[in-house]
C-alpha positions as CSV (number, residue, x, y, z in Angstrom):
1,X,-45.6,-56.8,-12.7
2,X,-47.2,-54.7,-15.4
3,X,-50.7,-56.4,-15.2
4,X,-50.7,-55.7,-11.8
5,X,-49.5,-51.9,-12.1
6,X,-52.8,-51.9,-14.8
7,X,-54.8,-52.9,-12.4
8,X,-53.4,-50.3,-9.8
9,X,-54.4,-47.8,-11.9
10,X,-58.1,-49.1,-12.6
11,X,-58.6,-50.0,-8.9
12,X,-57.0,-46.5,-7.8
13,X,-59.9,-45.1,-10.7
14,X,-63.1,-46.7,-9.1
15,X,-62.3,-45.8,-5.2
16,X,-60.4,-42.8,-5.3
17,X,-62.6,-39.8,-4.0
18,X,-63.5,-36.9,-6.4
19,X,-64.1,-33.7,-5.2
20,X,-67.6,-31.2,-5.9
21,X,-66.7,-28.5,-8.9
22,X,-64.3,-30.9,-10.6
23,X,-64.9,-32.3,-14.0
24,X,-65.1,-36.1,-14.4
25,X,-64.8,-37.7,-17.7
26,X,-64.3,-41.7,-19.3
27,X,-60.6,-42.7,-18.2
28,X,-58.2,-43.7,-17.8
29,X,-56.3,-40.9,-19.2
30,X,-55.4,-41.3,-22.8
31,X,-59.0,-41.2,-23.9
32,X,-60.6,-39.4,-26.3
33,X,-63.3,-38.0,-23.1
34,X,-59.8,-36.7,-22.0
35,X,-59.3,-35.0,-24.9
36,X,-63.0,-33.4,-24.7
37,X,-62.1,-32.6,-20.8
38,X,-59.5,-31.1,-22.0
39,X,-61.0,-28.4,-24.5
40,X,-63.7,-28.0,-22.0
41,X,-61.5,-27.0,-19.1
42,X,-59.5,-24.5,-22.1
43,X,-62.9,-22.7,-22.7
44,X,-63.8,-22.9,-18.8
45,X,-60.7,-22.4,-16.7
46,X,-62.6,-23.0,-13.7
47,X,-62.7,-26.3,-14.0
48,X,-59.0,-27.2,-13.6
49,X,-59.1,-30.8,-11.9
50,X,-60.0,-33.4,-14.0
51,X,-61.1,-36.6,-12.7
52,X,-60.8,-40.2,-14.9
53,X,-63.4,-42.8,-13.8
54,X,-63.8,-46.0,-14.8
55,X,-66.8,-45.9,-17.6
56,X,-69.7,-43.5,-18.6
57,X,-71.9,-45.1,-16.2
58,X,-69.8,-43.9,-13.2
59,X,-69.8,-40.6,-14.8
60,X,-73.4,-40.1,-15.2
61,X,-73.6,-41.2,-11.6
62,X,-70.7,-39.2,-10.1
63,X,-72.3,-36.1,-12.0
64,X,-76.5,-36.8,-10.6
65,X,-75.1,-37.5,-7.0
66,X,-73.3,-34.3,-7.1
67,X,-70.1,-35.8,-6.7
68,X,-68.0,-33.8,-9.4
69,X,-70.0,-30.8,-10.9
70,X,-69.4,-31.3,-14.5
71,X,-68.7,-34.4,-16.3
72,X,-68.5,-35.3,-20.3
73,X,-70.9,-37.7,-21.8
74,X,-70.0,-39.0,-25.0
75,X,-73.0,-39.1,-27.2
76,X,-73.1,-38.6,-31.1
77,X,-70.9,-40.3,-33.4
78,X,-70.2,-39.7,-37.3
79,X,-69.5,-43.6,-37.6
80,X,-70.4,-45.3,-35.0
81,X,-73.7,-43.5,-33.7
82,X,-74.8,-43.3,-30.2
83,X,-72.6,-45.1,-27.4
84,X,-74.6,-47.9,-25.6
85,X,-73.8,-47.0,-22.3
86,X,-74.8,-43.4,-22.5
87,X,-77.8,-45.1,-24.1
88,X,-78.5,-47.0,-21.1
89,X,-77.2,-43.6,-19.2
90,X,-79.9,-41.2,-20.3
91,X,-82.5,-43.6,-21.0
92,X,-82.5,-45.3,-17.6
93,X,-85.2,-43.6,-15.8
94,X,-87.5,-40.3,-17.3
95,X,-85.2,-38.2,-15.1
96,X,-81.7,-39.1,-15.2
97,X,-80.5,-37.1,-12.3
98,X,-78.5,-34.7,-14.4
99,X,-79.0,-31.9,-17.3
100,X,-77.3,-31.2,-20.3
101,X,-75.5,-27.9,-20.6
102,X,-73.9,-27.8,-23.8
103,X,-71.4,-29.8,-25.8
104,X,-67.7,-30.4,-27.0
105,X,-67.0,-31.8,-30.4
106,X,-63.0,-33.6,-30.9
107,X,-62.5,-35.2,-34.0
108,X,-61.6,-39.2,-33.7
109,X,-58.3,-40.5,-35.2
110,X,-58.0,-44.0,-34.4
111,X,-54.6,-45.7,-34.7
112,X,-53.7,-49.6,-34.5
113,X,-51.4,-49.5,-31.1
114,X,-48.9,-52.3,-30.5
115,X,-46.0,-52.8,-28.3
116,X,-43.2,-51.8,-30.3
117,X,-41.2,-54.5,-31.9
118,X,-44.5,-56.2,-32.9
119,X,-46.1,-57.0,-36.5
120,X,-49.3,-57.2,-38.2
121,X,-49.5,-61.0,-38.6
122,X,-48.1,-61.1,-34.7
123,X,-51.4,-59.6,-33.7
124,X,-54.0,-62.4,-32.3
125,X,-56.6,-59.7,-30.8
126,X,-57.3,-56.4,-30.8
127,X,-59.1,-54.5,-28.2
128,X,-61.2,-51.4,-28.1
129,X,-64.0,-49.6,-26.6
130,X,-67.1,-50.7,-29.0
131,X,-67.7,-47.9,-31.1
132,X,-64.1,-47.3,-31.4
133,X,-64.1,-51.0,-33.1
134,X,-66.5,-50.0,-35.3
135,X,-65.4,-47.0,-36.7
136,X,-62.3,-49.0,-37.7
137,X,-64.4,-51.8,-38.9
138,X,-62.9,-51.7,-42.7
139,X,-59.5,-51.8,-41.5
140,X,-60.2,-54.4,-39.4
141,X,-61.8,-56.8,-42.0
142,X,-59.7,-56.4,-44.4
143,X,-56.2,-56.6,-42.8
144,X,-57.2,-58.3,-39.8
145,X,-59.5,-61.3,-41.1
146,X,-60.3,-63.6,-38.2
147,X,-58.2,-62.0,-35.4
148,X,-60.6,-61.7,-32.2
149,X,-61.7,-58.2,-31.1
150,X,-62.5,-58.1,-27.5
151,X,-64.4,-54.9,-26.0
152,X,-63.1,-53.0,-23.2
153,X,-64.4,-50.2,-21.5
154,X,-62.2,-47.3,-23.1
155,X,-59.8,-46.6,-25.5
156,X,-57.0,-46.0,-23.0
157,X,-57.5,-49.3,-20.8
158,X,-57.0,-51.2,-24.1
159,X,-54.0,-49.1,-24.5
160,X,-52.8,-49.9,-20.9
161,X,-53.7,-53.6,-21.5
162,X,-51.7,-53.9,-24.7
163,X,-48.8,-52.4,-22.8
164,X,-48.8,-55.4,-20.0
165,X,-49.4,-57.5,-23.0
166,X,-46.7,-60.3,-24.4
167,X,-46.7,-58.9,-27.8
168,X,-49.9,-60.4,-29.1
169,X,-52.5,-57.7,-28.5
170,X,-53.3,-55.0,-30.4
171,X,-55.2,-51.3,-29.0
172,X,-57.6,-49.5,-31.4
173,X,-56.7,-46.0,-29.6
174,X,-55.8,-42.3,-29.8
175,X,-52.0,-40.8,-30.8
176,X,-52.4,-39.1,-27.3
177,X,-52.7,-43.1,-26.0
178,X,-49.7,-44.3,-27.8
179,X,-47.6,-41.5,-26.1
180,X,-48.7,-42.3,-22.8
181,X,-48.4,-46.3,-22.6
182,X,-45.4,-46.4,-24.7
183,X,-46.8,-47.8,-27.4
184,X,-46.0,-47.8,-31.3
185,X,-48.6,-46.4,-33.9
186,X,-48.3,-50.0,-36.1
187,X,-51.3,-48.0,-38.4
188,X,-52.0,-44.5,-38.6
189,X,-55.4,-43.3,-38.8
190,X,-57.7,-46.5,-39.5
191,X,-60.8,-44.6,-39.1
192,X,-63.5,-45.7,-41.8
193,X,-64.2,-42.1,-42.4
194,X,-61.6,-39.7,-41.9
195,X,-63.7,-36.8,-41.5
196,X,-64.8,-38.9,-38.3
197,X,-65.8,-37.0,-35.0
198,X,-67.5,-37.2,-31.8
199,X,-70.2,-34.9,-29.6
200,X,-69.7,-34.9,-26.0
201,X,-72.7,-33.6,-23.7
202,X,-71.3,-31.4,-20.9
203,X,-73.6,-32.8,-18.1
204,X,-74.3,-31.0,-14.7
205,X,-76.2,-32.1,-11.3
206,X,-80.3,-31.6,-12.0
207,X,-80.4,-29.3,-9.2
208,X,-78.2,-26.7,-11.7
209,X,-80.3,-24.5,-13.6
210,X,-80.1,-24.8,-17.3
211,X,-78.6,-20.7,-18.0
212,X,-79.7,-20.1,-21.2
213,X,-83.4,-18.5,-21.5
214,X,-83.1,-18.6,-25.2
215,X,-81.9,-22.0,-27.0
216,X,-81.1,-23.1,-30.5
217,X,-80.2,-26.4,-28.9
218,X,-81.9,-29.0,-27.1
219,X,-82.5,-32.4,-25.8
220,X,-85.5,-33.8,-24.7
221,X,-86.9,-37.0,-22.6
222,X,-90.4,-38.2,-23.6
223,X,-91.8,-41.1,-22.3
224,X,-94.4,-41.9,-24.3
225,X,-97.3,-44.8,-23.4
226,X,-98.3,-47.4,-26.3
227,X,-101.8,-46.1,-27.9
228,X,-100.7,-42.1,-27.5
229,X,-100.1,-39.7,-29.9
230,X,-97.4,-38.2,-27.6
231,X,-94.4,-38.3,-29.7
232,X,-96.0,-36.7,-33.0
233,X,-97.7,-34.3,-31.1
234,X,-94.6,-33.2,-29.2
235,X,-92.5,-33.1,-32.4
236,X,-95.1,-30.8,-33.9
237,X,-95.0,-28.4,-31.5
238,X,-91.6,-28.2,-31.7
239,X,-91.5,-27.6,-35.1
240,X,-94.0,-25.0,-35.1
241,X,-92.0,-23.2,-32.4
242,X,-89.3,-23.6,-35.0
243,X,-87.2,-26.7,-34.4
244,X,-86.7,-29.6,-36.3
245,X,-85.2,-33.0,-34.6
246,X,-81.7,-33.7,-35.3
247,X,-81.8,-37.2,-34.0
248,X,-84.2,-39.7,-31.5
249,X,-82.9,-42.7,-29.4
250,X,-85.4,-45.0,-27.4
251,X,-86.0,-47.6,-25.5
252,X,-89.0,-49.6,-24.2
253,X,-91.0,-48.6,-21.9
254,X,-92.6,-51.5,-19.1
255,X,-95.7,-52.3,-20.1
256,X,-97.4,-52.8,-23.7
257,X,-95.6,-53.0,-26.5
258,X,-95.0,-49.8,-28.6
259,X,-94.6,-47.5,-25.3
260,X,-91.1,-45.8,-25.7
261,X,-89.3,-44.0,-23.9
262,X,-87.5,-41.4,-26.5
263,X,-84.3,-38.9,-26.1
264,X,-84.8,-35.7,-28.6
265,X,-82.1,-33.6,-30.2
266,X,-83.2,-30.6,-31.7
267,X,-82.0,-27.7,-33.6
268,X,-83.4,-24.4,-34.5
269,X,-82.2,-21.9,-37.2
270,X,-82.2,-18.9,-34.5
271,X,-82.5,-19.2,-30.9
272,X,-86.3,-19.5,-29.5
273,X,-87.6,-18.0,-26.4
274,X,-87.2,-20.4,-23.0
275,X,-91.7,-19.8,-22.9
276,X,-92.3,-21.0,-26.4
277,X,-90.0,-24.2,-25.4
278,X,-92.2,-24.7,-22.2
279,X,-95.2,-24.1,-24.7
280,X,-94.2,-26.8,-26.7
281,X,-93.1,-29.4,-24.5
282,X,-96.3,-29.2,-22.8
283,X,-98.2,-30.5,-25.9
284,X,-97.2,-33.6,-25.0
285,X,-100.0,-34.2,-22.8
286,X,-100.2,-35.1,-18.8
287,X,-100.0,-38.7,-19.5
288,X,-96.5,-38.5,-21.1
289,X,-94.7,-35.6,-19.7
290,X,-91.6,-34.4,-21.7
291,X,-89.0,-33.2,-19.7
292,X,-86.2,-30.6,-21.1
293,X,-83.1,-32.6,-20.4
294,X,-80.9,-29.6,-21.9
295,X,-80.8,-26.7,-23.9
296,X,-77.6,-24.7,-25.4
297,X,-76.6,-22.3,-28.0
298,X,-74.6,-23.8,-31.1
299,X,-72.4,-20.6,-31.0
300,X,-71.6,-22.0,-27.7
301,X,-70.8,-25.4,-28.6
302,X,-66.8,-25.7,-28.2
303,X,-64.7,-27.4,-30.5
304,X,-61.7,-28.9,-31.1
305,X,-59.4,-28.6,-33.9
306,X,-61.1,-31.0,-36.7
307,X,-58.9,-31.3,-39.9
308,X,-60.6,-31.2,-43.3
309,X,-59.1,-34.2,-44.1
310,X,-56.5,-36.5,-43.0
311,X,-54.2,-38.3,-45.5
312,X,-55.6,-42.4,-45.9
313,X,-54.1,-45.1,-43.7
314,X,-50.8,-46.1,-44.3
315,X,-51.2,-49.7,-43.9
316,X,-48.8,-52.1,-42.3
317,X,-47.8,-55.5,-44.0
């Protein structure tokens, strides 16, 4: 009965109808995208329906077909680095269908979730989203040796799946998850790095105008052909209008090898004018336009309450 309540809920998730102006982030609820939505809709009280969809992919789609009018994209990890299927989300074409406005940052604490009642050595798998796997990788290998991890598509459906579980499964989720499935924190903060956090892009429909007209922050999409100095020459410009790249993510382009398609973070020391960043991107050239994804103000950049440090793991036996 409970498996088929689970998948109720994911069923209800992919066909249920969202409405324009809402904000849509990874669900089911119990994630840590709730959690972003959730200091996102404290800072921005407009946005007072949130809306949990089945993966980042659905998302990204909901938010370029103008289906909800914000949605959270988790991007930038500590541990774990950039999530795969915002990878694949940003990446997929040179225009995306959406823009980035500006960001949330929630710290991570990961917890090994059980149904209560069951013990380490009971444990034959544990399931996670993947980057939540990997940012308890040292907890994992050492008191888990040989026990299957299976990927999911959030933190909270592993949570839901453990809770229809017999006993044997183990969730790599959130507190928040544990309180909501019923399940029982077996081991407290597992994170590999306790100081562990994650940057969600708040995403809008292309058609919305990026406000800012002066930016400290912001993302760029280069595609740039095999044989062209493209990328160096865009990077230059941008540093001589005063930014420096905070990180670059790619993925081939069709055709020759070494043509790339690249996504550009970029941070200045004081906001620069929106004509200097037009200036810049256009030293790209005409044969590998860059397109200004997003741009943002740090001071803008909302944030959740991140501890300066947690106390370790207290590990199960």
């Amino acid at each position: 009965m409970k498996g088929r309540l689970v998948l109720a809920l994911l069923l209800a998730m992919r066909f249920t109808p969202v409405q324009a102006a809402d904000l849509g982030y990874l669900g089911p609820p119990g994630t840590y995208s709730e959690q972003a939505a959730d200091a996102y809709r404290a800072a921005e009280p407009a946005f007072d329906t949130l809306h949990a969809l089945p993966s980042i992919t659905t998302v990204a789609g909901a938010v370029a077909r103008g289906e909800v009018q914000r949605g959270l994209l988790p991007g930038l990890s500590t541990t774990a680095g950039f999530p795969a299927e915002s990878h694949l989300a940003l990446l997929r074409a040179h225009d995306p269908g959406f823009r980035i406005l500006g960001a949330v940052i929630v710290p991570i604490e990961t917890d090994l979730l059980v149904r209560p009642g069951t013990r380490l050595a009971d444990i034959r798998a544990v399931l996670s989203h993947p980057n939540a796997l990997a940012e308890a990788g040292g907890f994992l290998h050492a008191r888990l040796p040989g026990v299957a991890l299976r990927q999911v598509a959030s933190t909270a459906a592993a949570a839901a799946m453990v809770a229809a579980s017999d006993g044997s499964l183990a969730a790599i989720a959130s507190p928040a998850a544990a309180a909501r499935y019923g399940l029982q924190r077996l081991a407290p903060d597992i994170e590999d790095d306790p100081r562990n956090a994650t940057l969600f892009w708040v995403i809008a429909p292309a058609s919305a105008a990026i406000p800012s007209t002066t930016a400290d922050r912001i993302a760029v999409i280069l595609d740039a052909p095999a044989g062209t100095p493209a990328f160096s020459a865009l990077v230059l410009a941008l540093h001589t209008a005063g930014f420096t790249v905070a990180s670059v993510d790619a993925r081939p382009l069709r055709g020759p090898l070494f043509g790339w398609r690249y996504m550009l973070v970029l941070t200045a020391a004081t906001p620069q004018p929106e004509a200097a960043i037009a200036t810049a991107l256009a030293a790209s050239g005409r044969d590998a336009p860059a397109l200004l994804l997003g741009a943002w103000r740090a001071r803008d950049v909302i944030a959740d309450v991140i501890a300066p440090g947690r106390a370790p793991a207290t590990l199960p036996r």
